[in-house]
N, C-alpha and C positions, 0 to 999 in steps of 0.2 A: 452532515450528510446523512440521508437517509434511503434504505434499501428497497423496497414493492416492488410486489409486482409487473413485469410489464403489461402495457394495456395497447393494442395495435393502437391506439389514439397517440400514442408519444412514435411512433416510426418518423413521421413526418419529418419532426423536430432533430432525432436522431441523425435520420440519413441524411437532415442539411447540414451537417459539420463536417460532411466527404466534400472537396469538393473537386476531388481529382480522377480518374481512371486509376491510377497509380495512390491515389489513397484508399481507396475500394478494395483493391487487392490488398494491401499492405492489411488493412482491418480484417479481410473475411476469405484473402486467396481466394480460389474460382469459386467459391460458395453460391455468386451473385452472378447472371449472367454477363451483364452488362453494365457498364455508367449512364447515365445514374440509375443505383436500385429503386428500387420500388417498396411502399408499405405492403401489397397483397405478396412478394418475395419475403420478406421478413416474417411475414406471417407462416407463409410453405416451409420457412428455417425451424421455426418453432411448436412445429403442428404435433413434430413424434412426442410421444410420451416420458424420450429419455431428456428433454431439456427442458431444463430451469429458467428464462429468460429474467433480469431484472433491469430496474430502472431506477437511477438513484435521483434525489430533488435534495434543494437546497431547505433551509429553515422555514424559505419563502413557497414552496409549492413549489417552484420551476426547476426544469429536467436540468440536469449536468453532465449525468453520464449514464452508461447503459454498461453490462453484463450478462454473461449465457454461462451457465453449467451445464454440463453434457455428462453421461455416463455412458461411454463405447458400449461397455457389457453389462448388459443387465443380472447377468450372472455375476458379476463382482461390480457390488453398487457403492461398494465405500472407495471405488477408485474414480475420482471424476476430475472433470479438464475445464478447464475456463477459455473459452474464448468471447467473439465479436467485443472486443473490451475496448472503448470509447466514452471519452472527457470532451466537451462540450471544448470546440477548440478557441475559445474568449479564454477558455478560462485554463491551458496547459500551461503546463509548467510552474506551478503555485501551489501543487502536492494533492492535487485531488485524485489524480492517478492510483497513488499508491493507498489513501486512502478508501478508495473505490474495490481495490484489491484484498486491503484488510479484512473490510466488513465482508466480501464476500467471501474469504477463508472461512472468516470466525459463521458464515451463514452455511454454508457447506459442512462442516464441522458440528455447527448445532442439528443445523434441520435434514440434513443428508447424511447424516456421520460418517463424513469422509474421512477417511482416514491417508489418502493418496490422491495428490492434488499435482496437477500437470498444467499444461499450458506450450504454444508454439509461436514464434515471433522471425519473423524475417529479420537478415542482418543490417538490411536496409533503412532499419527503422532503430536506431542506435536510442532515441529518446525511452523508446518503450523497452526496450532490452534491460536500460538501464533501471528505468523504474521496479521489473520484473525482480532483478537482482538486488535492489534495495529494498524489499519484503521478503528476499529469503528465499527466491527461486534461483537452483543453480541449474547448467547446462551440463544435461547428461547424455548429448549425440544431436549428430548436425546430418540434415537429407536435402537433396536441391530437388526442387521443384520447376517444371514448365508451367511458366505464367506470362498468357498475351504471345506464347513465342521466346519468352526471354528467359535465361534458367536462374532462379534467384533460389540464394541459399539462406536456407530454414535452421532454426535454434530450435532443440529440443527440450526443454526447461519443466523442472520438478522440486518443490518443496520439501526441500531434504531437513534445512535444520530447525530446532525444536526452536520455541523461542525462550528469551533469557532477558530476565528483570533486572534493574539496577536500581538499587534505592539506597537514600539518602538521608540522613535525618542532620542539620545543621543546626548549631548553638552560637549566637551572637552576643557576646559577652565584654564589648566595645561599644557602645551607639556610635563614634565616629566611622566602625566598618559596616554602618547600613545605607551607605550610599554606592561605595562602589560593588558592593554585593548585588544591588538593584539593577545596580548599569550589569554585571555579569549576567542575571536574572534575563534582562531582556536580549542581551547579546547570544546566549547559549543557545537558545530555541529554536531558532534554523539551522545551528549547526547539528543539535540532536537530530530534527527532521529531515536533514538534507541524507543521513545513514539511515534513516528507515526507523529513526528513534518516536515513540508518541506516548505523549505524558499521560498517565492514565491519572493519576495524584501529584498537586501541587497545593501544598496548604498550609496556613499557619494555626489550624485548628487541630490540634493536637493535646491530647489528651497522655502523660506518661503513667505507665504502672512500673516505672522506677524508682526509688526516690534518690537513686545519685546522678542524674540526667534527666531532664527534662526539653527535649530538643527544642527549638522554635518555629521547624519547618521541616517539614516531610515531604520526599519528592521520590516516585514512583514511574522510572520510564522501560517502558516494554519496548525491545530490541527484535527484528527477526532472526537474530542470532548470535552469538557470543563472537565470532568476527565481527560485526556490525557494528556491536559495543565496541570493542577493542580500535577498527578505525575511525573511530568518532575521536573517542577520547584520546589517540593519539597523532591525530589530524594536526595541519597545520593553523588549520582556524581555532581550532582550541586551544591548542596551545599559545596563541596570541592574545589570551582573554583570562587564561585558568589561575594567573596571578591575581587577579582581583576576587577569587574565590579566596585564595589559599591565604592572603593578608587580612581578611577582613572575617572569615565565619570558622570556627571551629567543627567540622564536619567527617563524618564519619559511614562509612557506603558498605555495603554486602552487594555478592551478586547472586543472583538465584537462577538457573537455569532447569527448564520443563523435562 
């Protein structure tokens, strides 16, 4: 995934993955007049000077998902809010979400240096609540809203915790334990991402400046937070699988938290 600019030319594409009154709201509350919006409205969204709009594409060129920063006060510019957040709906639920949410932390953080990251989610929308909380957004106050007539309550959500590393360095000193080690290998990997786990390092290019260890493979996964880690790896799906780690690689982990 990749983050740019938005360009009114991607609105089109964007606003066709609404395809309800009640998904309208749920993306952008009364922001929009009416179903279905319009690209000259998304444009009127984007026109002040305090927002960021972006647009994410795949490897291929094609849009997947969209993103807006805002900054309430311009007087305090390192506090900013993420809204209109939307994944191309072919493609929910297969972790782009949260992805989409990462890059723009780590783009807020660089290019805005935010230091105070916010966000608002109706309860109605349980998929996106969830995702929000699987990067590290927790709920710091709840406010209902009239919308259409109907009063729907609103989730207040802020990026409280730091993030926290967990790295690994294994020694395989069996060849018979380099099979079911590979089966763990491809088994672990949703279940790290399914907590909001994303491998930054997986490698057997390693280089030691030890000479009583020499690992075989180094593995480097960033958490949104030290709970995160902790219900990962004490899940039931790990634990279903963590034997084939623990009979087969000689393995050794630190944790590092920000």
């Amino acid at each position: 995934m990749i983050l740019r600019d938005f360009k009114i030319d991607d609105a089109p594409i964007i606003l066709g993955w609404i395809k309800s009154k009640t998904d309208l709201r749920k993306w952008s509350a009364d922001r929009y007049r009416d179903y279905p919006a319009t690209p000259d409205e998304m444009a009127q969204q984007y026109a002040p000077d305090n927002m960021t709009p972006l647009t994410a594409e795949d490897e291929n060129g094609n849009i997947i998902g969209h993103i807006s920063i805002r900054i309430p006060d311009l007087a305090e510019p390192q506090a900013v809010r993420l809204g209109f957040i939307i994944v191309d709906d072919a493609l929910r639920g297969k972790g782009y979400g949260k992805e989409l949410i990462r890059q723009t932390i780590e783009f807020a953080r660089k290019n805005l240096n935010a230091t105070s990251i916010s966000l608002g989610v109706f309860k109605n929308n349980p998929s996106a609540l969830h995702c929000y909380e699987s990067v590290g957004f927790k709920e710091i106050g709840q406010e209902t809203y009239s919308i259409d007539g109907e009063m729907w309550d609103g989730v207040e959500m802020k990026l409280l915790n730091n993030m926290c590393y967990f790295i690994i360095d294994t020694y395989i000193d069996n060849p018979e334990g380099r099979k079911p080690y590979d089966e763990y290998i491809k088994e672990v990997k949703p279940i790290v991402e399914k907590y909001g786990g994303e491998y930054l390092i997986r490698s057997e290019k390693v280089t030691s400046l030890h000479p009583q260890r020499t690992p075989q493979r180094v593995i480097i996964i960033r958490f949104p937070s030290r709970e995160a880690l902790n219900k990962c790896f004490s899940s039931e799906e790990y634990k279903a699988i963590m034997n084939k780690r623990i009979s087969s690689v000689d393995a050794r982990a630190i944790i590092v938290e920000e």
